[in-house]
VEXLO-791412 format. One record per residue (C-alpha): residue number from 1; z negated, y negated, x negated; residue in one letter. Coordinates in steps of 0.25 Angstrom, whole numbers. Each point is the difference from the previous one (the first is absolute). Layout:
<recs>
seq / pz / py / px / type
NUM / Z / Y / X / A
...
</recs>
This chain:
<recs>
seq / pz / py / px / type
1 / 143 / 32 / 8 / X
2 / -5 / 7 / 13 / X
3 / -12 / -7 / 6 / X
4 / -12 / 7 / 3 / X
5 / -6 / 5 / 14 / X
6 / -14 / -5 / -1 / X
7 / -12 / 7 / 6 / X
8 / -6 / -6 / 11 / X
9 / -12 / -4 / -1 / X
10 / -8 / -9 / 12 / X
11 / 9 / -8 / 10 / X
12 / 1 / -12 / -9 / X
13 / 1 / 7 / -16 / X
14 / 10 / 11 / -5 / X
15 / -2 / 6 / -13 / X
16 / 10 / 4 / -11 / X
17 / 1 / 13 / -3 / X
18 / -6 / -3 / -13 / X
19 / -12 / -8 / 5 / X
20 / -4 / 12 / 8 / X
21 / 0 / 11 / -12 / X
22 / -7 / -11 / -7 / X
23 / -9 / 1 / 12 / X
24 / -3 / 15 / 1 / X
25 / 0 / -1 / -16 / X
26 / -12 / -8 / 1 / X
27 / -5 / 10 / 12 / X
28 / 0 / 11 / -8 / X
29 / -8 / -6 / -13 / X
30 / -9 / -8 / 8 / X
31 / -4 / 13 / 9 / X
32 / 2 / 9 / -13 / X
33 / -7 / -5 / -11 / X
34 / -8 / -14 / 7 / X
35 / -7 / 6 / 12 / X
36 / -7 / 13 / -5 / X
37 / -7 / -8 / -13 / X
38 / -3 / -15 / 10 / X
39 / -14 / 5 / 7 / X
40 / -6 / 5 / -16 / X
41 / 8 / -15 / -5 / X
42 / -8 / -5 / 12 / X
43 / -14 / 6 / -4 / X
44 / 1 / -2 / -12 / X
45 / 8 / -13 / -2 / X
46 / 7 / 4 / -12 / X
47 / 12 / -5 / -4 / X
48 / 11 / 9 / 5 / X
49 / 9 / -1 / -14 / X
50 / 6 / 13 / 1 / X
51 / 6 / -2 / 14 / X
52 / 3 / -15 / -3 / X
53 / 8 / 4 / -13 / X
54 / 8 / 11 / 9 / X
55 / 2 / -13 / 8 / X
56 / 7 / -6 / -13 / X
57 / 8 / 10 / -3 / X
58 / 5 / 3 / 14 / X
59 / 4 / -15 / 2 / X
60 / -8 / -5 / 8 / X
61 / -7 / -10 / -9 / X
62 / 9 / -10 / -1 / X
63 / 10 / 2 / 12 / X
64 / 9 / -12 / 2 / X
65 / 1 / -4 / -15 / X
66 / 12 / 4 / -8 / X
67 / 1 / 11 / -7 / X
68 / 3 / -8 / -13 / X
69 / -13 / -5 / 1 / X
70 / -5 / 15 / 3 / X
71 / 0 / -1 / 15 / X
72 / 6 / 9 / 12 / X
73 / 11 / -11 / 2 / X
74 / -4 / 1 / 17 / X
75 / -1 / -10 / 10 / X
76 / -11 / -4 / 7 / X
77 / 1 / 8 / 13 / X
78 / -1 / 13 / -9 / X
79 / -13 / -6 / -6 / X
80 / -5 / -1 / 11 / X
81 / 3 / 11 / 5 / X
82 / -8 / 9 / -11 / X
83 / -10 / -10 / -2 / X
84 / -4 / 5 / 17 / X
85 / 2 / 16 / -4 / X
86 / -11 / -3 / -13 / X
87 / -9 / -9 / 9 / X
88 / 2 / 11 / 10 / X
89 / -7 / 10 / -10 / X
90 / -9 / -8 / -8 / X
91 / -3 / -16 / 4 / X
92 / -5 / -1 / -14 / X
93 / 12 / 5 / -6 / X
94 / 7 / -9 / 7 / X
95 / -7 / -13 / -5 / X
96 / 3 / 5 / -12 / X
97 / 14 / 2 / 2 / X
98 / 2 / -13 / 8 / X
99 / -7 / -10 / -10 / X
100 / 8 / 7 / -10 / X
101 / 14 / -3 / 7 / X
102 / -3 / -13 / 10 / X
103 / -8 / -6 / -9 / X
104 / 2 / 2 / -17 / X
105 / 14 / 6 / 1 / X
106 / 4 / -11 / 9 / X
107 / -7 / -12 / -7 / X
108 / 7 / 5 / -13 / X
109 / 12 / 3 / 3 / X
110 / 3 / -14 / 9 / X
111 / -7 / -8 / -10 / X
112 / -1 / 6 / -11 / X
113 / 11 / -4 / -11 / X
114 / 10 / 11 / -8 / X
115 / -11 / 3 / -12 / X
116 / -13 / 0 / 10 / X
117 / 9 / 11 / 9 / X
118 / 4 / 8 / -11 / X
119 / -14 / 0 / -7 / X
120 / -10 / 0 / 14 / X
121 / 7 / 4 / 10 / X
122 / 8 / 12 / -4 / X
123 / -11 / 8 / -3 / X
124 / -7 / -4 / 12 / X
125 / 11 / 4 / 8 / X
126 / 2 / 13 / -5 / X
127 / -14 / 3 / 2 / X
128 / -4 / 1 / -15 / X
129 / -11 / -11 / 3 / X
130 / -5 / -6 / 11 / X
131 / -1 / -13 / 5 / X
132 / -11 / -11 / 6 / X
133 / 0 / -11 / 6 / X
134 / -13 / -11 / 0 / X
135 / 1 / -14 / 9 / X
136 / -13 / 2 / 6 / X
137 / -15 / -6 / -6 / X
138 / -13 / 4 / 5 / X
139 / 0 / -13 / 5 / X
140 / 15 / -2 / 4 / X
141 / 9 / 9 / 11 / X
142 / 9 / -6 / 8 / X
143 / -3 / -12 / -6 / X
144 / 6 / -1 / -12 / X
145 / -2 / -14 / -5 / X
146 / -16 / 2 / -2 / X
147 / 3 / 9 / -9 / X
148 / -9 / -1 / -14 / X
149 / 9 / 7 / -10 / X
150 / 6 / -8 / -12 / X
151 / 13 / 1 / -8 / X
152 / 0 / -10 / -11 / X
153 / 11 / -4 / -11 / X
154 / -3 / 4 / -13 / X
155 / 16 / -3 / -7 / X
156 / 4 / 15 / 3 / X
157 / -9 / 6 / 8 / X
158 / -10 / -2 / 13 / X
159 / -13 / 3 / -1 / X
160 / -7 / 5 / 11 / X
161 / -15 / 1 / 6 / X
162 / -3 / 2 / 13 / X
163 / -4 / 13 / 11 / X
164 / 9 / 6 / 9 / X
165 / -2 / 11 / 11 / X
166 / 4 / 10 / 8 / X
167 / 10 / 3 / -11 / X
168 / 8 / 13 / 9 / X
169 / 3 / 10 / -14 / X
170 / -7 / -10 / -8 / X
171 / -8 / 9 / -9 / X
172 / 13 / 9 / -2 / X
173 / 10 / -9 / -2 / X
174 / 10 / -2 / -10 / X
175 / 5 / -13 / 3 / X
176 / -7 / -11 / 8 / X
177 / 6 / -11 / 8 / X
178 / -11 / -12 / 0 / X
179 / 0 / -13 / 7 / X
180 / -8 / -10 / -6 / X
181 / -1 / -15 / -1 / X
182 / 6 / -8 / -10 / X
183 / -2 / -14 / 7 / X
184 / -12 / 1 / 9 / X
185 / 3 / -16 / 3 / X
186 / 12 / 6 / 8 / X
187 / -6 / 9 / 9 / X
188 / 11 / 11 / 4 / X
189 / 10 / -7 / -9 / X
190 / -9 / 3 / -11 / X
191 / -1 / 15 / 0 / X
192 / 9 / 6 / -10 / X
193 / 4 / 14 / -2 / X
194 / -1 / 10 / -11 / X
195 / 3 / 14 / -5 / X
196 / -12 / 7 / -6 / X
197 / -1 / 11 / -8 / X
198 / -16 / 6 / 1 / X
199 / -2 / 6 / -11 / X
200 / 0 / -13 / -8 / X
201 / -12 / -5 / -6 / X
202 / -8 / -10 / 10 / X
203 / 4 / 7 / 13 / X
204 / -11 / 11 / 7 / X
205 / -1 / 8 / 11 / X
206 / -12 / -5 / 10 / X
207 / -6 / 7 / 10 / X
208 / 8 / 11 / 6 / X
209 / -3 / -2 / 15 / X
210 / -5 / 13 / 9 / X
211 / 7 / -3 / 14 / X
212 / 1 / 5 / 14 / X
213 / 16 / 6 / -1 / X
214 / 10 / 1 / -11 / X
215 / -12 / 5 / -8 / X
216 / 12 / 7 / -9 / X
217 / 7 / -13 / -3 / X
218 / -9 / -7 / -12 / X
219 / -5 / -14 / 2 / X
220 / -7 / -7 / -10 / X
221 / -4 / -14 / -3 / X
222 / 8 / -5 / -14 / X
223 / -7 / -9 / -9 / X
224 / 5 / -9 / -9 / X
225 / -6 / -6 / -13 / X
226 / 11 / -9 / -10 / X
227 / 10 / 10 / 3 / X
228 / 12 / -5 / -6 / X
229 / 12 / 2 / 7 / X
230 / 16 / -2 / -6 / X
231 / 7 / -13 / 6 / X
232 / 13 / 10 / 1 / X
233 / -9 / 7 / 9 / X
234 / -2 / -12 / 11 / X
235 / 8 / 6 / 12 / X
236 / 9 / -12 / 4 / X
237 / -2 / -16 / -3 / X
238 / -14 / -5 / 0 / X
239 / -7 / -1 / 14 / X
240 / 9 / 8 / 8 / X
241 / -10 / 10 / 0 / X
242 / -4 / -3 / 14 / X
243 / 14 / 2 / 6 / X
244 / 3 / 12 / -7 / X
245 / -13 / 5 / 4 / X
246 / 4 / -3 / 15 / X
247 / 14 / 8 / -2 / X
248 / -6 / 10 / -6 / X
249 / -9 / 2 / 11 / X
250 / 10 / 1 / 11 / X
251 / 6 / 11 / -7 / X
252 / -14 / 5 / 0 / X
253 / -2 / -2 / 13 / X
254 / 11 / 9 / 4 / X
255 / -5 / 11 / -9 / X
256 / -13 / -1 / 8 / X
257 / 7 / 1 / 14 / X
258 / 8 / 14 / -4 / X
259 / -15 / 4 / -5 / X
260 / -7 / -2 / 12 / X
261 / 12 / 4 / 8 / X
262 / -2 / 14 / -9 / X
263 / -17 / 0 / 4 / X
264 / 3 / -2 / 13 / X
265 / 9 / 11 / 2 / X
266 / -7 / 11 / -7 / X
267 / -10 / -4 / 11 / X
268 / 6 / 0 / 11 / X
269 / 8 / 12 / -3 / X
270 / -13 / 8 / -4 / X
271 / -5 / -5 / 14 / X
272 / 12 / 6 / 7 / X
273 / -2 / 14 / -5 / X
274 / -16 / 0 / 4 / X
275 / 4 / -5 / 14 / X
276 / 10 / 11 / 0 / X
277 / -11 / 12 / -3 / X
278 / -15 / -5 / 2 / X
279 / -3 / 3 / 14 / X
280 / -14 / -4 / 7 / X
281 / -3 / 1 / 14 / X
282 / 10 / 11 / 2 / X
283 / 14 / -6 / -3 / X
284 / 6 / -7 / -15 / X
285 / -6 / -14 / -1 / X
286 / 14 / -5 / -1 / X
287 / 1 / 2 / 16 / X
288 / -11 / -9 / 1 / X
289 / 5 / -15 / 5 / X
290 / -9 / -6 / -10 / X
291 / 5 / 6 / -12 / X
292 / 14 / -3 / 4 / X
293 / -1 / -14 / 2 / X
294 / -6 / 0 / -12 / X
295 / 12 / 8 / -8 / X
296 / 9 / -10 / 8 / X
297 / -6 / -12 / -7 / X
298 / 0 / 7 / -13 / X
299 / 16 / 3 / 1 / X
300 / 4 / -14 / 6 / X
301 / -8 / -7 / -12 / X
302 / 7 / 9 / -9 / X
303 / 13 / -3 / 4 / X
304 / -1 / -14 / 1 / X
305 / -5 / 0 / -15 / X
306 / 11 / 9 / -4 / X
307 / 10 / -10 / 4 / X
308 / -8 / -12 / -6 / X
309 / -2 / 6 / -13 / X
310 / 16 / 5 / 1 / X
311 / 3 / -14 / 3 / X
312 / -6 / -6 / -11 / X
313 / 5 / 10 / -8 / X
314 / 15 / -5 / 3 / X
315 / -5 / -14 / -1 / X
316 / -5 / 4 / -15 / X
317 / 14 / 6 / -2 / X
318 / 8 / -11 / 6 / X
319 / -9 / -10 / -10 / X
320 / 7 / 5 / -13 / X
321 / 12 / -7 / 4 / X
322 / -2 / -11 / 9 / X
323 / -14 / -3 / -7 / X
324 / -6 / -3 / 13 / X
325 / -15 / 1 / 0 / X
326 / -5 / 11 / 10 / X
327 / -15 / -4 / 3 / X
328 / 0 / 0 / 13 / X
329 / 5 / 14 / 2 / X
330 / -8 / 6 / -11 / X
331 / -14 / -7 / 7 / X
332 / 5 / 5 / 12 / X
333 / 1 / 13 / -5 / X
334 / -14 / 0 / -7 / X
335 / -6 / -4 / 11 / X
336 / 5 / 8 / 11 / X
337 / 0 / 14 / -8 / X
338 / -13 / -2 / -8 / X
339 / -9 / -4 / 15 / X
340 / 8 / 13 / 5 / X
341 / -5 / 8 / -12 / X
342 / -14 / -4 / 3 / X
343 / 2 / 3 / 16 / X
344 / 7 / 13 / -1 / X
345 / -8 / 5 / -13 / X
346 / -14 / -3 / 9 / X
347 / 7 / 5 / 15 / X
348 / 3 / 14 / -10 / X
349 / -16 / 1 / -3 / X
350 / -2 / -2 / 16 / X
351 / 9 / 10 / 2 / X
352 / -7 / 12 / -10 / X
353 / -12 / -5 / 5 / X
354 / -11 / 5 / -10 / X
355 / 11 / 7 / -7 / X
356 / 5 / -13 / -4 / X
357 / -12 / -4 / -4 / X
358 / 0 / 12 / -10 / X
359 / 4 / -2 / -14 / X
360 / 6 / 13 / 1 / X
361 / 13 / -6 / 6 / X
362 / 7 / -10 / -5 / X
363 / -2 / -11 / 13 / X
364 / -11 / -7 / -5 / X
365 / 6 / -1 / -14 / X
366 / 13 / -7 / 8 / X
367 / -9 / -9 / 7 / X
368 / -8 / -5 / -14 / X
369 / 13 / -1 / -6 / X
370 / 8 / -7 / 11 / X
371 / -12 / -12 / 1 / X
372 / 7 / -5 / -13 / X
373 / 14 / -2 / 6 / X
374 / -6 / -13 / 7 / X
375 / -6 / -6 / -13 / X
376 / 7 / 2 / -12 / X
377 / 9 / -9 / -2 / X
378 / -1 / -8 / 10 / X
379 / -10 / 0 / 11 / X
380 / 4 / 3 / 14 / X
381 / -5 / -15 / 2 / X
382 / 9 / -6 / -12 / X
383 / 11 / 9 / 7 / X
384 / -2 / -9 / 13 / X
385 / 1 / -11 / -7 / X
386 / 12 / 2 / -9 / X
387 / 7 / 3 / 13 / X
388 / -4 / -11 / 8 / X
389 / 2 / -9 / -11 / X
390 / 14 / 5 / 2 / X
391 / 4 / -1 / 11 / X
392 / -7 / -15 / 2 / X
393 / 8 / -4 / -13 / X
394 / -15 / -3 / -6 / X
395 / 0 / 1 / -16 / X
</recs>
């Protein structure tokens, strides 16, 4: 069989010819169907189902999981790669998008067994439901172990009580990953994991939280009252929920780096084409020293967080066989691309100047959305740590 010419694509990546049709693919539906419905999504924070069903049916929903299980069959470099043109468009869509795939496609697939993937999974991979994922209380984030949920053994079934917040597609979901404890005594070895199906009798949808970006994305508290829950649908042993939870998370993590690697480039490429054509003081602003220095910064911390998130893209890939964990380059990634979102997104509002300001261009939507990428799943802070903790050989 002839090998391929890849396309070139950076210094340090080349992309296969069909990782760069999957890429314009991806072009062309975010810029077709996502960005001229994401301001009224925006306004309005409705749920966007009609672009998120095209989303299903287009593939995207389920990227790297097999196709017997109703995914695309990719690999994670083409996942990222579309998850960037989606974020690109809309940063709501592409939470949606990235919970979906990093998160509840992930979790199911690697630790799900054959009747949970069948009955779960496949229809959350196919874009027929959508899927949440719940580890965080009002009073426990990164700190998992305080959390105040309980799972107990009734013979067959869990039953559950306990709150649990910012729920990313919580109030739409089909299918809900939940983390709760079932041996508080333990701590993190305690915490236990579980496949939940909402519209069960004991579980509720909170309140639905009013935020600052990703206003499209629904997030809701869920509330659980004796909800009874199938022992078949525990996912994996009994207190291995905080590890899956961790892996999970950097799958995450990467999705979250391609996302804000997507904001910060709509900005900065927004910014470019107003420095080309606004003129003040008798020549284009784009002449101006300061505004160049200012592009410079943007496209250098692009760059960089282009070859990070890459990176740990191929880290992700090269996990499925060696089974190596990929932490450190996913924080890394997070990190780097999210504080880059939030740095380029704010520099475009400096740019447009009062225009920026304006909701009648997309900047400041770009900057509410992009503040996000440096919390959610993960703060910028716990992303320092992680890597340290690394790199010291700390655990």
């Amino acid at each position: 069989m002839p090998i391929e010419e890849p396309v070139i694509d950076g210094p340090c990546f080349a992309l296969s010819p069909e990782q760069e049709m999957i890429r314009q693919a991806a072009r062309e539906f975010a810029q077709k169907e996502i960005a001229p419905v994401a301001a009224h999504h925006d306004e309005t924070g409705e749920f966007p189902y009609p672009t998120v069903q095209k989303m299903g049916a287009q593939g995207f929903m389920g990227m790297e999981i097999p196709e017997e299980y109703g995914g695309a069959g990719l690999d994670t470099m083409s996942y990222v790669l579309a998850l960037e043109e989606i974020s690109k468009a809309d940063g709501a869509h592409g939470t949606i998008m990235s919970v979906n795939n990093s998160l509840v496609c992930y979790g199911l697939y690697y630790f799900g067994d054959d009747e949970q993937r069948q009955k779960y999974l496949t229809p959350i991979a196919s874009g027929q439901k959508i899927g949440a994922y719940s580890l965080t209380e009002p009073m426990s984030g990164s700190d998992a172990a305080t959390m105040k949920s309980r799972a107990v053994r009734e013979g067959d079934e869990y039953v559950i009580n306990g709150r649990k917040s910012w729920v990313t597609s919580g109030p739409v979901a089909g299918v809900l990953l939940l983390f709760t404890m079932t041996a508080p005594e333990l701590g993190n070895h305690g915490i236990s994991a579980f496949i939940i199906e909402p519209d069960r009798p004991g579980c509720f949808i909170g309140k639905t939280e009013s935020k600052l970006g990703i206003r499209a994305s629904a997030t809701a508290e869920i509330v659980f009252e004796n909800y009874r829950c199938p022992a078949a649908n525990r996912l994996g042993v009994e207190g291995q929920g905080f590890k899956i939870a961790m892996a999970m998370l950097d799958a995450g993590r990467v999705g979250i780096a391609a996302q804000a690697l997507g904001l910060a480039e709509a900005a900065y490429e927004a910014s470019v084409a107003y420095a080309r054509e606004r003129e003040a003081f008798g020549q284009k602003i784009g002449q101006f020293e300061g505004i160049q220095w200012k592009i410079a910064d943007m496209k250098t911390r692009i760059e960089a967080s282009r070859l990070l998130t890459y990176n740990a893209a191929q880290a992700k890939m090269r996990a499925r066989t060696s089974g190596a964990r990929y932490t450190l380059e996913a924080a890394m990634a997070k990190l780097f691309a999210s504080e880059t979102a939030m740095f380029c997104t704010h520099q475009a509002v400096q740019i447009h100047a009062g225009m920026g300001f304006s909701r009648e261009l997309p900047l400041e939507r770009y900057f509410r959305d992009a503040k996000i990428t440096e919390i959610y799943e993960g703060t910028s802070e716990i992303q320092r740590v992680v890597i340290a903790r690394q790199e010291l050989a700390l655990r």
